[in-house]
N, C-alpha and C positions, 0 to 999 in steps of 0.2 A: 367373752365375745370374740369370733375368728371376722376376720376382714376378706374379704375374697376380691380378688384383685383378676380383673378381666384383662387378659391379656392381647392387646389389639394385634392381629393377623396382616404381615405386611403383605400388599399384593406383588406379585412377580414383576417389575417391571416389561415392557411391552417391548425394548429392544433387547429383551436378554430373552423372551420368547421370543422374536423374530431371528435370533440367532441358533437357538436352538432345533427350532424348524429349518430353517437355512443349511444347517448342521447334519439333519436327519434329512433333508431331499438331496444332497451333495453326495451323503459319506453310507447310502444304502445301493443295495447293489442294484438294482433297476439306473438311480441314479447317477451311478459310475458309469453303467455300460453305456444311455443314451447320451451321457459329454461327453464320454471317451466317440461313440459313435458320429455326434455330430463335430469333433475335432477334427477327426477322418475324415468326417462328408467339406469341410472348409477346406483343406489343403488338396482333396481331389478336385473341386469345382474348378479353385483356383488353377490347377495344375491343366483340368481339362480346356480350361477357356485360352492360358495361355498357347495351348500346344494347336487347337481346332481354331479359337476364334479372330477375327479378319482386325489386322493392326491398329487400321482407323477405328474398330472398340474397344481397344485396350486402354481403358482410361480409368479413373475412378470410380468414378457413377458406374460405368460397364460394372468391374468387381463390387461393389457394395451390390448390386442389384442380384450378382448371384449367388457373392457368397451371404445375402440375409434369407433367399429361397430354402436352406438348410433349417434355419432356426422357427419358421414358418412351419414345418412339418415335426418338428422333433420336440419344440417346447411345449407344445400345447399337449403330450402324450406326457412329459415328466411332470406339468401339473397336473393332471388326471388323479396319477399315479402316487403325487403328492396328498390330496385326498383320502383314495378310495385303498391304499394301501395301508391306512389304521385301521380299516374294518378290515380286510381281508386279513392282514397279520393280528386282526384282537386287538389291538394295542392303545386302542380309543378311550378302555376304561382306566386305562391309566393316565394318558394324558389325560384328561378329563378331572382325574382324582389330583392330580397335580396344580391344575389350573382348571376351578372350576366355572368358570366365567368362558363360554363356547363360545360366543363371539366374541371372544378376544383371541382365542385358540386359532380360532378362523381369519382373523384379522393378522396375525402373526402370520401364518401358512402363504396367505396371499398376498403381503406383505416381501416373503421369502421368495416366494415367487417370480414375482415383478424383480423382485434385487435378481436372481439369476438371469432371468431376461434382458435383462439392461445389461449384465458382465458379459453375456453370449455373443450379444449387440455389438459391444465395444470390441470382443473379438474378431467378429466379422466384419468390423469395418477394419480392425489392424490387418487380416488377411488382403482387406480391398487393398491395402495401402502398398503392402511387399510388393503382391499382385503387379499392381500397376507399376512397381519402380521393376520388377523382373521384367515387366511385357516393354519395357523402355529400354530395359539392357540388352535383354536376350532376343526381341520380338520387333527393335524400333518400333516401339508403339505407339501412339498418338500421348500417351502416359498424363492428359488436362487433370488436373484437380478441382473442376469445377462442379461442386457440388454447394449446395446454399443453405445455411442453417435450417431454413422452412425444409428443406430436404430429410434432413437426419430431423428434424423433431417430427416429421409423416412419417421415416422408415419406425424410428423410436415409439410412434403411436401403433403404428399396426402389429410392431411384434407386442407390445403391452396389451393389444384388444386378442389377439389370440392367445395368449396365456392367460389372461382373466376368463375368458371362455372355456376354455379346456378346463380350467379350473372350477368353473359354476358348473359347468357337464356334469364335471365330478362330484358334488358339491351335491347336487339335486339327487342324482343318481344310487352315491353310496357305491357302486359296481362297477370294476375296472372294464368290463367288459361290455356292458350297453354304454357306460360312459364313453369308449373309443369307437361303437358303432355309428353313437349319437352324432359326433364331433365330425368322425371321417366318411361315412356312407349319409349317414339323413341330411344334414346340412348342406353337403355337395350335392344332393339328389333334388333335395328340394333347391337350391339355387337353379341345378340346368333347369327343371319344369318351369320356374319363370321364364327364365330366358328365351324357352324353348314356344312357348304361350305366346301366343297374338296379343290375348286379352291380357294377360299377364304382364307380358314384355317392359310396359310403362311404369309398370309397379314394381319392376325386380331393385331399383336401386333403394325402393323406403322398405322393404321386406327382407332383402337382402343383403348380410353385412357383408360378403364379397363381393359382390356388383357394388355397394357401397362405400367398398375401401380403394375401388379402383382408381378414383383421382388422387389418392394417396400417393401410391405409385407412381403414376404420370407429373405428381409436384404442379399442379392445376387445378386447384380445388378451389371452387364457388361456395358462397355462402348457401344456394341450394344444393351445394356438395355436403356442406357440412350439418344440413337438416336432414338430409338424407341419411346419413352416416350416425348419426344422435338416434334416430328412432330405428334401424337398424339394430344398433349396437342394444339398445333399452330390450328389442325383442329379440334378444340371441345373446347376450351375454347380460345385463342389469336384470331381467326376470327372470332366468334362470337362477342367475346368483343368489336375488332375495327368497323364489321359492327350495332353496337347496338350503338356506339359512334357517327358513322359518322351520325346514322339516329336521331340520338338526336340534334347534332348541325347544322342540318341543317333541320329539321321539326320545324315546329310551335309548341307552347305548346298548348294544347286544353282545355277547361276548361268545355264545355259542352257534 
């Protein structure tokens, strides 16, 4: 009689995928160029405000406010790109065959994500920080440190709702390129035609996650701020994300 001995299959731990995702959005060349690109777009902002802008805003809040404008634009195209760049390069049936479990695959990626955004984050506010101590030395600048924790956890929430969105674009999409139409042409287009709408107009802040994030910004947020901003985010970033979920684990992976 032979004994057959099942041998139990460890699963990949969940932070050694989020690292290797982390890994692979960092160290590919889309993701070199757009950090190497927004390291540049930080030390021009900075350089621009000190040289054009008026001394009484050379403060803290002044630089956190422009150099996080940069990461607003840039991070939500490397999550995209995080995505829709396994299909585009094939490379999905492999990950896949490595880690079979797609929502974990996907939970790591966005996961990876968020951790980049948070490191960009902390950049941009060390840029705010030189900024203001250069606009003090070089510019007598007004140089207040007055910014308030509820500050950085708004700036910290709205770069996290725009890379979970660029990231659900993608997600849904599958296509680097309707993904980036989605994100930077419809979204903007649909926000002005609320704005623009009589009948609309009152409804741009529960439809609109940028009309909705705007008391973010301003550090003045209501509790109808924050309802606003919830059902916003559920229709522009949480239902995308689930239907880009659902069509993942339940579509084929395609490799040709």
């Amino acid at each position: 009689m032979t004994t057959v001995t099942a041998s139990r299959v460890t699963r990949v731990p969940l932070g050694r995928l989020v690292r290797v995702e982390l890994s692979k959005t960092v160290a590919s060349r889309s993701g070199e160029w757009l950090l190497t690109a927004l390291g540049l777009a930080l030390v021009a902002v900075v350089a621009v405000t000190l040289l054009v802008g008026d001394a009484a805003d050379l403060t803290f809040r002044g630089f956190a406010e422009v150099t996080s404008a940069p990461l607003s634009l840039l991070l939500p195209l490397l999550a995209i790109l995080s995505v829709t760049t396994e299909w585009s390069q094939r490379t999905a049936l492999t990950t896949f065959t490595l880690e079979p479990d797609r929502a974990r695959v996907v939970l790591a990626k966005l996961a990876a994500m968020v951790a980049v955004g948070l490191l960009a984050l902390a950049a941009a506010l060390t840029a705010a920080v030189i900024g203001n101590v250069l606009g003090t030395v070089l510019r007598d600048g007004s140089g207040t440190w007055g910014l308030r924790p509820s500050e950085v956890g708004d700036l910290v929430l709205t770069q996290v709702l725009a890379v979970v969105q660029g990231f659900a674009f993608g997600l849904l999409l599958l296509n680097t390129s309707a993904a980036i139409v989605l994100y930077y042409l419809v979204a903007p287009a649909v926000s002005t035609v609320l704005s623009l709408s009589d009948a609309l107009r009152g409804t741009a802040a529960w439809l609109d996650l940028g009309s909705a994030s705007t008391p973010l910004s301003a550090g003045s947020s209501t509790g109808q701020d924050w309802a606003q901003l919830a059902t916003a985010a559920t229709l522009w970033v949480l239902l995308p994300l689930g239907l880009g979920l659902i069509r993942l684990l339940r579509g084929d992976v395609k490799t040709d």
